[in-house]
N, C-alpha and C positions, 0 to 999 in steps of 0.2 A: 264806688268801686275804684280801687288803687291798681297798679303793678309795679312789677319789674321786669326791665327788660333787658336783651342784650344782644347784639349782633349787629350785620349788615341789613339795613332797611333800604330799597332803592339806589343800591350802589350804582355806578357809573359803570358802563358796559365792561372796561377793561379787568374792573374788580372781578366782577362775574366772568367773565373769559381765565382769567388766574384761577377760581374757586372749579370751573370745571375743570381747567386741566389737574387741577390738581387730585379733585376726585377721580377723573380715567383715569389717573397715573399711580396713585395712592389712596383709595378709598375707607385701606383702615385706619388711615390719620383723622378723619372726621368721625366715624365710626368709633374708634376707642375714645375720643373725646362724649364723642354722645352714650356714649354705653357708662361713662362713669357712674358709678352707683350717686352721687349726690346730682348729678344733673338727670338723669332717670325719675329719683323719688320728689326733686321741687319743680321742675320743668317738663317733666315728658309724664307724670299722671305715675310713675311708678310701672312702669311697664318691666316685662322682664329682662337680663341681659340677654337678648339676643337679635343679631342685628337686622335682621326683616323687620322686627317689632318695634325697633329704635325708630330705622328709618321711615317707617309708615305714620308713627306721629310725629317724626319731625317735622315730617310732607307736609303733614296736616296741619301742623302751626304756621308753617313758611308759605304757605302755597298762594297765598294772593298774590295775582302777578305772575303768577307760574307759566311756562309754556305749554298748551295744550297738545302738541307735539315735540319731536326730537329738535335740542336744537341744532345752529348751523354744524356741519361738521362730526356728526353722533349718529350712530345707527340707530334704529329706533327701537332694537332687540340687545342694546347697551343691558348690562347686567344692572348698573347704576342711573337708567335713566331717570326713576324717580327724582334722585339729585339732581343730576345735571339739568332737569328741566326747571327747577329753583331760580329769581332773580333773586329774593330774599333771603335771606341765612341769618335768622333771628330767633328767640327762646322768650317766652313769656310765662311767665306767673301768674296771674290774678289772686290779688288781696283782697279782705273786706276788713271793716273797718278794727277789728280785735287784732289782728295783726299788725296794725299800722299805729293804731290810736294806743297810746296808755305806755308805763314803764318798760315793755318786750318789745314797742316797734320798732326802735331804731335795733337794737339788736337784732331783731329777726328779719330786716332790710339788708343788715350787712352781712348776715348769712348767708343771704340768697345772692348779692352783690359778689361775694369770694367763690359759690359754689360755679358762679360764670368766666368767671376768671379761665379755667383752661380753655373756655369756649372762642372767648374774647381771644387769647394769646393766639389758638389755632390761626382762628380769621387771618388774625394782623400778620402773621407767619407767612399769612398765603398771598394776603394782598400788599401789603406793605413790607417787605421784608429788610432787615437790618444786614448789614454786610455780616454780622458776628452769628444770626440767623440763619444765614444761607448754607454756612459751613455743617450747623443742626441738620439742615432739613435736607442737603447731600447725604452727611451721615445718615439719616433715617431713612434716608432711601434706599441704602444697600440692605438695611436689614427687617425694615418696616416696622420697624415701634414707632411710639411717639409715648412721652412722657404725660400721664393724665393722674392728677391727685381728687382722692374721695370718688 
């Protein structure tokens, strides 16, 4: 059994402190990233776009390590408490060997590797963010887009 993966695994409390503020503050920044149609149909089983159904298997892939209650500072009637109880923020695939093995593997790795790509950008947006970033994610604050391809 192969995968791919791609996110935050065990981040450092501060990461996770940034990833919730940022969903109280902005929820459909992670939500249209997880709603993309190419991260839906290789990462979340194809679910439909709509975002209860996004975020209930994203829960269910991330959830190891979750908090069984609200965390510090969160009501526990939070609209988005599912997230915020998240230490992880991670997207997995499972491969078996046809995918991986023969002349289509590497191509169908780097599929999957680009379709994580907005997932990826989101994160590093939220937890590491570049001064040229910051100006973005201001902007997107006034009007709540975020830019998601596929």
């Amino acid at each position: 059994m192969y995968c791919v993966a791609g996110g935050l695994w065990m981040p450092e409390a501060n990461a996770v402190a940034l990833l919730r503020r940022d969903i109280d503050r902005r929820p459909q920044r992670i939500k249209a990233v997880l709603k993309s149609a190419g991260i839906r149909k290789e990462f979340l089983e194809g679910v439909p776009d709509n975002d209860a159904k996004v975020v209930e298997k994203f829960v269910a892939q991330s959830s190891q390590g979750a908090l069984k209650t609200k965390p510090k500072g969160f009501d526990a009637d939070h609209k988005e408490i599912d997230l915020l109880r998240l230490k992880n923020f991670t997207l997995t695939r499972k491969l078996g060997d046809r995918d991986v093995l023969g002349h289509q593997g590497l191509a169908r790795i780097s599929e999957l590797i680009a379709t994580l790509v907005p997932f990826i950008t989101y994160l590093n947006s939220v937890v590491m963010p570049d001064g040229e970033d910051e100006d973005e994610v201001d902007d997107d604050e006034e009007d709540g887009s975020v830019e998601v391809d596929g």
